[in-house]
N, C-alpha and C positions, 0 to 999 in steps of 0.2 A: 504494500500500500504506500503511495504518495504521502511523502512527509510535508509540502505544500501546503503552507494556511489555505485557507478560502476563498483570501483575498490574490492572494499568488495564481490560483488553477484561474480564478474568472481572468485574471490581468492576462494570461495565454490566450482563453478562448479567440477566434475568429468569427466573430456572429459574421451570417449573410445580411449582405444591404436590408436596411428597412425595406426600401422599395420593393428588393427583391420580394422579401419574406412576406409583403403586405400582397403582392400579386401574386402569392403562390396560394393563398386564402379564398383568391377571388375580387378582392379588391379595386374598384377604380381608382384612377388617380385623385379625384374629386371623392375620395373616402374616405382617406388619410392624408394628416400631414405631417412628416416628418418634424422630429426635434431633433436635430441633427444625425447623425449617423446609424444611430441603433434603439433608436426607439421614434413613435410616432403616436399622434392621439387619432383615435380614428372617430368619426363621423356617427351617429346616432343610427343613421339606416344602413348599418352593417348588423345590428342589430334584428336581420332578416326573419324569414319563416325556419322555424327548427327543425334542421336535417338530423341530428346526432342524439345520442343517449346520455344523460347526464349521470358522474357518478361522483358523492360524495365523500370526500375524507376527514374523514373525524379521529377521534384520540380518547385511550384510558385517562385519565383524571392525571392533573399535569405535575408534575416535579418544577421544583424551582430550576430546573437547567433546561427545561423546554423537554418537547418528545418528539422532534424532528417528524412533527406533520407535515410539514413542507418542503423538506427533503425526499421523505417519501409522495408525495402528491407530484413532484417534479420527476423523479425517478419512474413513478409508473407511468405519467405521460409520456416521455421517453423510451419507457419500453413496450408501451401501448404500439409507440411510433416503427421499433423494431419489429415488431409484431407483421406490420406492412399494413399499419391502422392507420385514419387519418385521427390525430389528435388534437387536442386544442384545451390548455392550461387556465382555468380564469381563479386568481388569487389578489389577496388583499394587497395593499400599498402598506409599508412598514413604517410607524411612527420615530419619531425622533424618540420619545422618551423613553422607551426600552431600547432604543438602538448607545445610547449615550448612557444608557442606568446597568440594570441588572445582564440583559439576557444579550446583546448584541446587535447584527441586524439581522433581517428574516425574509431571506434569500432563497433559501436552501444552503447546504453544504456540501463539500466537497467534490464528487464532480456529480451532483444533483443541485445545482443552480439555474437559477433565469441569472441572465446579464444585460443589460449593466449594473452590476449587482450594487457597488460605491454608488450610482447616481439614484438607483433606488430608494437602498438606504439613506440617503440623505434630501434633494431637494425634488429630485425626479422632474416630474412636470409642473413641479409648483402646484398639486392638488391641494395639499394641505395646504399650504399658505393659502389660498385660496379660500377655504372654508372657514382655519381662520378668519380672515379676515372681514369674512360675511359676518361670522356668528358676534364680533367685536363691533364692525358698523351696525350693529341692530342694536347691539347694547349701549352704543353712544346716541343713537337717534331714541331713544325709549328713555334714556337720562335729557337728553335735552329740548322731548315733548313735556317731559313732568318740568323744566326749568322754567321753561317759556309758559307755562300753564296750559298746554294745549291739551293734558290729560291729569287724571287725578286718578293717582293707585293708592291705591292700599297698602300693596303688595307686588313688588318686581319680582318674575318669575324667572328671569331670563340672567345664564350667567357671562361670565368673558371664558375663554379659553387660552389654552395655549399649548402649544407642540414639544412641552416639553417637562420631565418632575421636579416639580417645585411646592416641594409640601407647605411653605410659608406662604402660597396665595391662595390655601384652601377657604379659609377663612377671612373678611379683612371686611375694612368699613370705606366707603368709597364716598368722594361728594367733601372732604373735611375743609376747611378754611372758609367759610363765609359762602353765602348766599352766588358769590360770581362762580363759585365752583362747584354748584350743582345742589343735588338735593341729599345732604347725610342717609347712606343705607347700610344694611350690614349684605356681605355680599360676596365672593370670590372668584376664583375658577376652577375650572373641568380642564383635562385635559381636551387635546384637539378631539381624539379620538372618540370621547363621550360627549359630543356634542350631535344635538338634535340635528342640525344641519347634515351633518359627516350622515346620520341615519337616514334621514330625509333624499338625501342624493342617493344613497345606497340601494336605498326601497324605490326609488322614480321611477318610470317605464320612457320618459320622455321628458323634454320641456314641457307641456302645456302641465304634465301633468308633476313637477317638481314646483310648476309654480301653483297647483294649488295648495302644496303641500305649505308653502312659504306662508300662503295664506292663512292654514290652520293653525299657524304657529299658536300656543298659549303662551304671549310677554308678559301679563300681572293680572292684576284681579281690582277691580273698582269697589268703591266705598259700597256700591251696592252688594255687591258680593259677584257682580256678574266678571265674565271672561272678557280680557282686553287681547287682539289676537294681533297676526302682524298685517293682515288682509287691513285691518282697522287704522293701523300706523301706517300705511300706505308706502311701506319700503323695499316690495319686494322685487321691483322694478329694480331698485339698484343690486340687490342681493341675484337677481339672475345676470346680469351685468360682470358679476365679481366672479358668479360660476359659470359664466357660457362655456368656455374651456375644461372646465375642471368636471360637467357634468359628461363628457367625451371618454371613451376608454382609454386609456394606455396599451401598446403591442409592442411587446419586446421578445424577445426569444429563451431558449434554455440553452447551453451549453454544445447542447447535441441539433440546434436549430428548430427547434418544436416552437409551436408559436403558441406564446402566453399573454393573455390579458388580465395586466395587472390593475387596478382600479379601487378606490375607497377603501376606509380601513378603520372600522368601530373596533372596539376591542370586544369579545366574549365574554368578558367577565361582567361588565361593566354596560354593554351596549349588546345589540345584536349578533355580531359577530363575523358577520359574512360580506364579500366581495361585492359591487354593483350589481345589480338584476342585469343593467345593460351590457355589462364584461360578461357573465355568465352567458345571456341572448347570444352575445356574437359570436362565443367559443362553440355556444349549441349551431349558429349558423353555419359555420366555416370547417366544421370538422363534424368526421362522425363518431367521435366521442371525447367530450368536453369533461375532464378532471378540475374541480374546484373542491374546496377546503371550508370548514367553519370552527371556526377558535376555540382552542381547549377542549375539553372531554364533550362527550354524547348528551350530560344536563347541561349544558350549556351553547355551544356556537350550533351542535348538531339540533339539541330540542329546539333553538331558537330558528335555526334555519325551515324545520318542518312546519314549527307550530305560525310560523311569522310569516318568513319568505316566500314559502313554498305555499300558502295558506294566499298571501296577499297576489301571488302573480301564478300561479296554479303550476307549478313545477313540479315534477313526479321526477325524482334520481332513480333508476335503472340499477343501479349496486352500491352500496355503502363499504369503503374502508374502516376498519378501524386500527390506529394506529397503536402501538404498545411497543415494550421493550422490555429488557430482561432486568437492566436496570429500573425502570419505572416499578418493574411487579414487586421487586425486592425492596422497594423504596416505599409501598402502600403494605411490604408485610412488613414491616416496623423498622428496617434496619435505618439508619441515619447515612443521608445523601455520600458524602463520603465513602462511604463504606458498600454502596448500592451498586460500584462496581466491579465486586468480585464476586465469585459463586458463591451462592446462598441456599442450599435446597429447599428448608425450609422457611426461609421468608418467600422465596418462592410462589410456592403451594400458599401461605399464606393471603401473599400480594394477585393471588389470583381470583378472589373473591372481588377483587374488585372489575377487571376482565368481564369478570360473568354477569357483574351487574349492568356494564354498558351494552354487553350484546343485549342482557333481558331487553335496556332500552330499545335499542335499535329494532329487532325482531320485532316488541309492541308495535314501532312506528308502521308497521309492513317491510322493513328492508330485510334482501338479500345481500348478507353478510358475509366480507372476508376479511377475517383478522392477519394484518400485517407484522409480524415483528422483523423492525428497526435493530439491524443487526450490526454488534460495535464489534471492534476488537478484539478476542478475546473471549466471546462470549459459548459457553461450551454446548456440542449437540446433544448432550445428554439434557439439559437444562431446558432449552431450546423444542427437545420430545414433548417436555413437560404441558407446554406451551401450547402446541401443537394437537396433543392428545386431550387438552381441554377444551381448547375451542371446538374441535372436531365433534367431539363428545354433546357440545352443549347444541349444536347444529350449523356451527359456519364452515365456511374453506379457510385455509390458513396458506402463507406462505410467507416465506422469509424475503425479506428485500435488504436486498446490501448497494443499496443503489449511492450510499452516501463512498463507499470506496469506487464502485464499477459503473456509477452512471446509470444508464438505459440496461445495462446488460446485466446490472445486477437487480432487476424487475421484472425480467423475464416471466420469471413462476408467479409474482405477483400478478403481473397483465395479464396471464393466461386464466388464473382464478377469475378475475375479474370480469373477462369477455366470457369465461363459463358462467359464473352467477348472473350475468344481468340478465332481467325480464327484457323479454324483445316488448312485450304491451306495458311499459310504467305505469303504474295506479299510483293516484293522487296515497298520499301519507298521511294514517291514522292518528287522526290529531290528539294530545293530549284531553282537550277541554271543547265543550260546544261554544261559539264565540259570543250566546245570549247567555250562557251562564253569569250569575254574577264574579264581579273581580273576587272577592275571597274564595267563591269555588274555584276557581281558576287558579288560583295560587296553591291550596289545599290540596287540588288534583297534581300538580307537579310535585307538589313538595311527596304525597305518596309514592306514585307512579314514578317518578323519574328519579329522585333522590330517594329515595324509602324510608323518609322521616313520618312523623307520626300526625304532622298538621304543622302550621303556621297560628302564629299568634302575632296580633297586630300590637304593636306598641297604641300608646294614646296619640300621639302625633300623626300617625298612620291612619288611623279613624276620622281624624278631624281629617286627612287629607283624600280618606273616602270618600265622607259626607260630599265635599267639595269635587269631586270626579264624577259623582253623579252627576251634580247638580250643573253639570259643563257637558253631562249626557258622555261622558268617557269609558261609560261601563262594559259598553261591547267590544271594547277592543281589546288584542291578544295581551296578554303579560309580557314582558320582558325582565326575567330576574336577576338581581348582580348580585354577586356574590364570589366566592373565594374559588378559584378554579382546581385549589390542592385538595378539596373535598366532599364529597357529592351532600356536605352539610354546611351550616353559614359559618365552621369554626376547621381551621386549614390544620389544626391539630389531630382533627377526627379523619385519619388514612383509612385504606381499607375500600370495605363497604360498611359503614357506620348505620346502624339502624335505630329506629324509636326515638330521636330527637326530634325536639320543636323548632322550626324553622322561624325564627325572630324578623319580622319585617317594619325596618323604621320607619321608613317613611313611603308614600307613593307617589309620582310625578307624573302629569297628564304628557305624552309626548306625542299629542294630537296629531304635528305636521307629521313625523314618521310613521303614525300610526300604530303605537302600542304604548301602553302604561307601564311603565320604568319601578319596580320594584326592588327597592336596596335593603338586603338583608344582611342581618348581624353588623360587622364595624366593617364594610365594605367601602374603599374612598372612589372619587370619583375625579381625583388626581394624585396619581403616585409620588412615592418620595424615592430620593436617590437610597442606592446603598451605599456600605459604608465605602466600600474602591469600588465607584463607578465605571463603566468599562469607556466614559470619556478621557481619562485619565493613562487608556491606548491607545490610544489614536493620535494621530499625528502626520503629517505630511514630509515627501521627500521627494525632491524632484519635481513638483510639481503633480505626485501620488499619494494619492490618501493611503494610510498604513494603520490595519489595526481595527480596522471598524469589520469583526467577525462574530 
C-alpha cells in the first residue's frame, strides 16, 4: 500500500477536461460552465427525466474518527464504473468547520477521492459563502426593519451563521451601544451548515420553487403572537440574487474519472443530512446508477433522507449501503478509540449489536441491504468472518471494500453485491410516521422505531415551542432530529445498541422554508467548538500548495 497522504495521491491525479467529462454525460455547452479546469457548475435542466437506479450509503453509528462513508461511496462508484456500469456520484460539499476542527476534509481517501479534493475542501464554488451570506443579509434586513420601525417583534427567530467552530458566538447579545446601533437582542450563531437556507437549497427542485421556500421562511413572531415570514420582509429577491449560482450543481470527477456531483452540505447531526435533490436529479439523469450518501449512521442522515427527502421529492433508492468497520464494531463494544484498532474478539461480537440494529432500521424502511466493511490495515479474516456471518445471518449481502488502498478495484465484490440486490421496480420507502400525525407522535415513533428508546419527553420550553408550531399550522410537517451521531441515544456515552432510554427534547424550531421541524435533543449544539489540536494547526502552504488539509 501507498505511503502517500491524501493530499499527495489527488496532487498526481490527471482529471479529464471538465468539458470533456461534462460531454461524456450528455451535456451541452449551454449546460455547464466551467470554473476553470476541473470542475464546473452545471445548469438546472440537467436535472432531466431519471434514467438510473438510485442507491444509498449510509453508516453504523459514527466514531469520533469518521467511518469512511465517503470513501467507500467513491470506491463503489468507481467500481460500479469497472463493472462497465454507467455511474454517476452525487455527494455533499464539505464545510470548513470540521475541515479546520476535528475530522479533516471529506473527500474520500486514499485512492477513493473526487478531485479537486484542496478546492473542495476549502472555497470550491463559493456555495457556502454564498448561503452564508444570504442567511447574514436576512438577518441584517430583519434588525434594520425593527430599527426603522417598519416591524414590531416580539421575538427574532432568525440567527447569523458562519462557516466555521466558534463556540464563543453561540450565544451573545447583539444591537449594544445606543439606539444608532440597532435594537438590544440576545442572539448568536449556527454554523453555515445548520442553516435553514443550506436546507432550503438542498430540499429545492428548482428556482420558482426555492423561492417559495424563501418565502416560508419563519424570521420572528409579533406582539400578537402571529408569524413574521420572509415573503412578509420582502427580501427574497435579493436572497435569490446571492444564490442564482450557488442553487446550480457542482461536477467534478473521482480519481478514476467517474463523474460526481458534489453540491450542499447540512450536517446529519444537526440538519438533514443529504446532498441537493438537484445533484442527486442529475446523477439519476446522466448515469444508470447514481451512488449518493446521507451523514452518519441509519437514525440519522439515512432516516432523514427516507423520512424527509425521499418523502418530499418521491425518491425510491434501488439498494442501500451500509457502511461499518472493524474498528467502529470494537469501538461500540466498549473498547476506547485508541485501542479500537487492534483485534478484539470480543468487543467484536459485542460492537455488533449495534450492526444489527441499523440493518433492523434499514430492512423497516423496505431496503435491500448490503453491508460494507471499510477495510484498514491490518484488519484480520478471521474477524472480518465475524462480520460477514452476521450480517448474512440477519439477511443482507456483505462485502468487503478496500477501495481506500485499491481505488475502483478494490469494490469490485462491493459493486457486484450491489447491482445483485437492487430492485429493478424501486418502491417508495416505508416511512417512519404518517405526516398528519401529531409532532410528538412523530418524535415518539423515531425515538422507538429507529433508536429503541422508550419515548421522548418534552422539556417545558419544548411545549411552549409546540403550542406555538401549531399555532403557525407547522404540525404536518416531517421531524428533523439533532442529536449526537456517537449514539443511537441523545447521550454519545451510550455505545452499542442502548435500549429503554428517554429521549430528552429541548426545544422545537418551525423550519417552515425547508420544510420540517428541527428537533434538538439532549445538549446537542448547533455550532461546534474546536478541539483541543485543531487539524488547522496542519495545514499550511508551500509552493504555492496547500499541505495538510487530510
Amino acid at each position: 500500500m501507498s505511503m502517500l497522504s491524501d493530499t499527495e495521491i489527488a496532487r498526481l491525479a490527471r482529471p479529464r477536461p471538465i468539458d470533456a467529462l461534462a460531454g461524456s454525460l450528455g451535456l451541452t455547452p449551454d449546460e455547464f460552465e466551467p470554473y476553470g479546469r476541473d470542475k464546473a457548475k452545471v445548469g438546472l435542466s440537467a436535472a432531466r427525466q431519471a434514467r438510473g437506479r438510485l442507491v444509498l450509503v449510509t453508516a453504523t453509528s459514527g466514531t469520533p474518527a469518521g467511518s469512511g462513508k465517503t470513501t467507500v461511496s467513491v470506491a463503489l462508484a468507481d467500481g460500479l464504473a469497472r463493472l462497465g456500469q454507467s455511474a454517476a456520484l452525487a455527494l455533499r460539499e464539505p464545510s470548513l468547520g470540521p475541515c479546520f476542527g476535528m475530522k479533516g476534509g471529506a473527500t474520500g481517501g486514499g485512492y477513493a477521492q473526487v478531485v479537486p479534493s484542496t478546492s473542495i475542501n476549502l472555497h470550491f464554488t463559493g456555495d457556502f459563502h454564498a448561503i452564508t451570506s444570504a442567511n447574514n443579509l436576512l438577518a441584517a434586513l430583519i434588525d434594520n426593519a425593527r430599527h426603522h420601525g417598519a416591524v414590531s417583534l416580539k421575538e427574532v427567530l432568525w440567527r447569523r451563521v458562519l462557516d466555521v467552530n466558534d463556540r464563543a458566538l453561540r450565544l451573545m447579545v447583539s444591537g449594544l451601544g445606543g439606539p444608532a446601533n440597532g435594537v438590544p437582542a440576545e442572539t448568536g450563531f449556527d454554523i453555515t451548515a445548520a442553516s435553514e437556507i443550506m436546507a432550503a437549497l438542498c430540499l429545492s427542485d428548482g428556482e420558482a420553487d426555492l423561492r417559495a421556500r424563501l418565502d416560508r421562511l419563519l424570521l420572528g413572531v409579533r406582539a400578537d403572537g402571529s408569524p413574521y415570514t420572509g415573503g412578509e420582509l420582502g427580501a427574497t429577491g435579493a436572497l435569490m440574487a446571492l444564490l442564482v449560482d450557488a442553487q446550480k450543481p457542482n461536477l467534478v470527477q473521482t480519481l478514476e474519472g467517474t463523474p460526481a456531483f458534489v453540491h450542499g452540505g447540512p450536517f446529519a447531526n444537526i440538519a438533514h443530512g443529504c446532498n441537493s435533490l438537484v445533484a442527486t436529479r442529475a446523477a439519476l439523469a446522466c448515469a444508470d446508477w447514481a451512488v449518493t450518501e446521507a451523514g452518519f449512521g441509519s437514525d440519522l442522515g439515512a432516516e432523514k433522507f427516507f423520512n424527509i427527502k425521499c418523502r418530499q421529492a418521491g425518491l425510491a433508492p434501488a439498494a442501500c449501503v451500509l457502511v461499518t468497520s472493524l474498528k467502529a464494531l470494537r469501538w461500540h463494544g466498549g473498547v476506547e478509540l485508541s485501542d479500537a484498532a487492534y483485534g478484539n474478539a470480543d468487543a467484536l461480537r459485542q460492537g455488533l449489536a449495534n450492526l444489527g440494529r441499523h440493518l433492523d432500521n434499514l430492512f423497516a424502511f423496505g431496503q435491500q441491504v448490503v453491508v460494507a466493511l471499510n477495510r484498514f490495515a491490518g484488519d484480520a479474516d478471521d474477524e472480518i468472518a465475524v462480520v460477514r456471518d452476521y450480517a448474512r445471518a440477519k439477511g443482507a449481502r456483505f462485502a468487503v471494500c478496500d477501495g481506500y488502498a485499491k481505488g475502483g478495484e478494490g469494490a469490485l465484490e462491493l459493486a457486484q453485491a450491489v447491482v445483485d440486490a437492487a430492485s429493478d421496480t424501486p418502491v417508495a420507502p416505508a416511512y417512519s410516521y404518517p405526516l398528519d400525525a401529531p409532532l410528538e407522535e412523530k418524535l415518539d415513533a423515531l425515538c422507538r422505531r429507529v433508536y429503541g428508546g422508550a419515548g421522548v419527553k418534552l422539556s417545558a420550553r419544548a411545549r411552549t415551542d409546540l403550542t406555538q408550531l401549531k399555532a403557525f399550522g407547522c404540525e404536518q410537517l416531517p421531524v428533523c432530529v439533532a442529536k449526537t451521531p456517537f449514539s443511537f441515544s441523545h447521550d454519545a456515552k451510550l455505545r452499542g445498541a442502548p435500549e429503554g432510554f428517554v429521549l430528552p427534547i429541548e426545544r422545537l424550531y418551525a423550519n417552515a422554508g425547508a420544510g420540517f421541524v428541527v428537533a434538538m435533543a439532549g445538549s446537542v449544539l448547533r455550532m461546534p467548538g474546536l478541539p483541543r489540536q485543531p487539524q488547522a494547526f496542519n495545514i499550511d502552504v508551500a509552493g504555492g500548495e496547500v499541505h495538510g488539509l487530510a
